[in-house]
C-alpha positions as CSV (number, residue, x, y, z in Angstrom):
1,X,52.4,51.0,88.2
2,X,52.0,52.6,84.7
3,X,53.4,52.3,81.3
4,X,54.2,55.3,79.5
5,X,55.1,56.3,75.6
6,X,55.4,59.2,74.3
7,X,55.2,60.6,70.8
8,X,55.0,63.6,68.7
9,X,58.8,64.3,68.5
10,X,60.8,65.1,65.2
11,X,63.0,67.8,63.1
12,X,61.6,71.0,63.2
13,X,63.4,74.4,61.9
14,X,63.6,77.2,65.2
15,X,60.0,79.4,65.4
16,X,58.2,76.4,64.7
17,X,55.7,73.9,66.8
18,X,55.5,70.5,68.3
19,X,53.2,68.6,70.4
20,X,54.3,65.9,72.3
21,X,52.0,63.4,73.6
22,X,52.4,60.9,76.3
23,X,50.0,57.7,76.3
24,X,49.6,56.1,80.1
25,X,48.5,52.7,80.2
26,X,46.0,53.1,83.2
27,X,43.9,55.8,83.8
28,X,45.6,58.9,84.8
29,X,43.0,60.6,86.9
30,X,44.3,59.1,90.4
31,X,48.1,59.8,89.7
32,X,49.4,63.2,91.3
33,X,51.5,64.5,88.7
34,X,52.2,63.8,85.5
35,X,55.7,65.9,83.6
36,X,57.9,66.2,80.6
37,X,61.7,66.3,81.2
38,X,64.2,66.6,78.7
39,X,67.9,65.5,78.7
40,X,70.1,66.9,75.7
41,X,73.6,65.3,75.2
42,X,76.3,65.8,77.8
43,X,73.8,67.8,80.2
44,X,71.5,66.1,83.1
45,X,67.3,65.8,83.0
46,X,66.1,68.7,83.7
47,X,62.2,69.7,84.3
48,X,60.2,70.6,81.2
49,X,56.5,71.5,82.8
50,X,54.4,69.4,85.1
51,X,50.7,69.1,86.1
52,X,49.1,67.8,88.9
53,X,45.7,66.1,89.6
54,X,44.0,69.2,90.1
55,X,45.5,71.2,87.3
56,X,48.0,72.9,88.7
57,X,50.9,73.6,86.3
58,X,54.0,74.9,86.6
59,X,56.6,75.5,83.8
60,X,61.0,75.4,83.7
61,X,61.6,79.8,83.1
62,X,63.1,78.8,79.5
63,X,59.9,77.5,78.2
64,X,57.2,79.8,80.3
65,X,55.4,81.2,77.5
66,X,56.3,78.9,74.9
67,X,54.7,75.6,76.0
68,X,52.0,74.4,77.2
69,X,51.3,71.1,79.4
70,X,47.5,69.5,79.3
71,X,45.9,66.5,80.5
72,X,43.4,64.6,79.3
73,X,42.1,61.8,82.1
74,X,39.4,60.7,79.8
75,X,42.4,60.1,77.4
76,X,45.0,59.3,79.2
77,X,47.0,61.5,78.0
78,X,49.3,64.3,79.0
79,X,50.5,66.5,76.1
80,X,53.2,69.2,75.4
81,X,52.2,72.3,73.1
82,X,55.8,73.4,71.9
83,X,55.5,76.8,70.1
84,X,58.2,79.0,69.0
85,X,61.3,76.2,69.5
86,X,64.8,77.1,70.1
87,X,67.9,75.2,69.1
88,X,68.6,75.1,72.7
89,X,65.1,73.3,73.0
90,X,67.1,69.9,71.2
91,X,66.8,67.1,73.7
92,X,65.2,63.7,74.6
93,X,61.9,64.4,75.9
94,X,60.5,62.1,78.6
95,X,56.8,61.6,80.2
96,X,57.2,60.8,83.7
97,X,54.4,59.8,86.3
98,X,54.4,60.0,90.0
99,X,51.9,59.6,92.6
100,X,51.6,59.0,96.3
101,X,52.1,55.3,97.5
102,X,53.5,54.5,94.8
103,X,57.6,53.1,95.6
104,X,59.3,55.6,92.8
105,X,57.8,56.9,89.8
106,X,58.3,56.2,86.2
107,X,59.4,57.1,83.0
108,X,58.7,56.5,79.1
109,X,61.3,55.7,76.9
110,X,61.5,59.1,75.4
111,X,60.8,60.9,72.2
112,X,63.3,63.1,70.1
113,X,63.2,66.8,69.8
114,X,65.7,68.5,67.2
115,X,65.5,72.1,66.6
116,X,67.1,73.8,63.3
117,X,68.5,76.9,63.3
């Protein structure tokens, strides 16, 4: 199992940046795939970006271009480089880590994203 907490989230006016960090409380470098989700009021989680052990990344079409997801295993980190942020980008952001064997995946407790216009 693994702990997760994100950071990095705040009040930023639209055409501006965030990075969103996600801090695991084991080392990252066995679990398949690490993502950021994001859930804004009266809509369901939806896929942010994800990465996978090897690197592999792939991004939801409203953000391709925008962000960017890393990892760091020597960290244990996964991050979110939010560039050029939408109002329609508002939402609770959430780290979640999966990985084979593993009974269901899990979640952090979510960091807020609000984005003037």
């Amino acid at each position: 199992q693994v702990q997760l907490v994100e950071s990095g989230g705040g009040l930023v006016q639209a055409g501006g940046s965030l990075r969103l960090s996600c801090a695991a409380s084991r080392p990252i470098f066995d679990i398949d795939t690490m993502g950021w989700y994001r859930q804004a009021p009266g809509k369901q989680r939806e896929l942010v970006a994800r990465i996978t052990r090897d690197g592999s990344t792939n991004y939801a079409d409203s953000v391709k271009g925008r962000f960017t997801i890393s990892r760091d295993n020597a960290k244990n980190t996964v991050c979110l480089q939010m560039n050029n942020l939408k109002p329609e980008d508002t939402a609770v952001y959430y780290c979640n880590a999966d990985r084979r064997g593993w009974q269901r995946d899990y979640w952090g407790q979510g960091t807020q994203v609000t984005v003037s216009s």
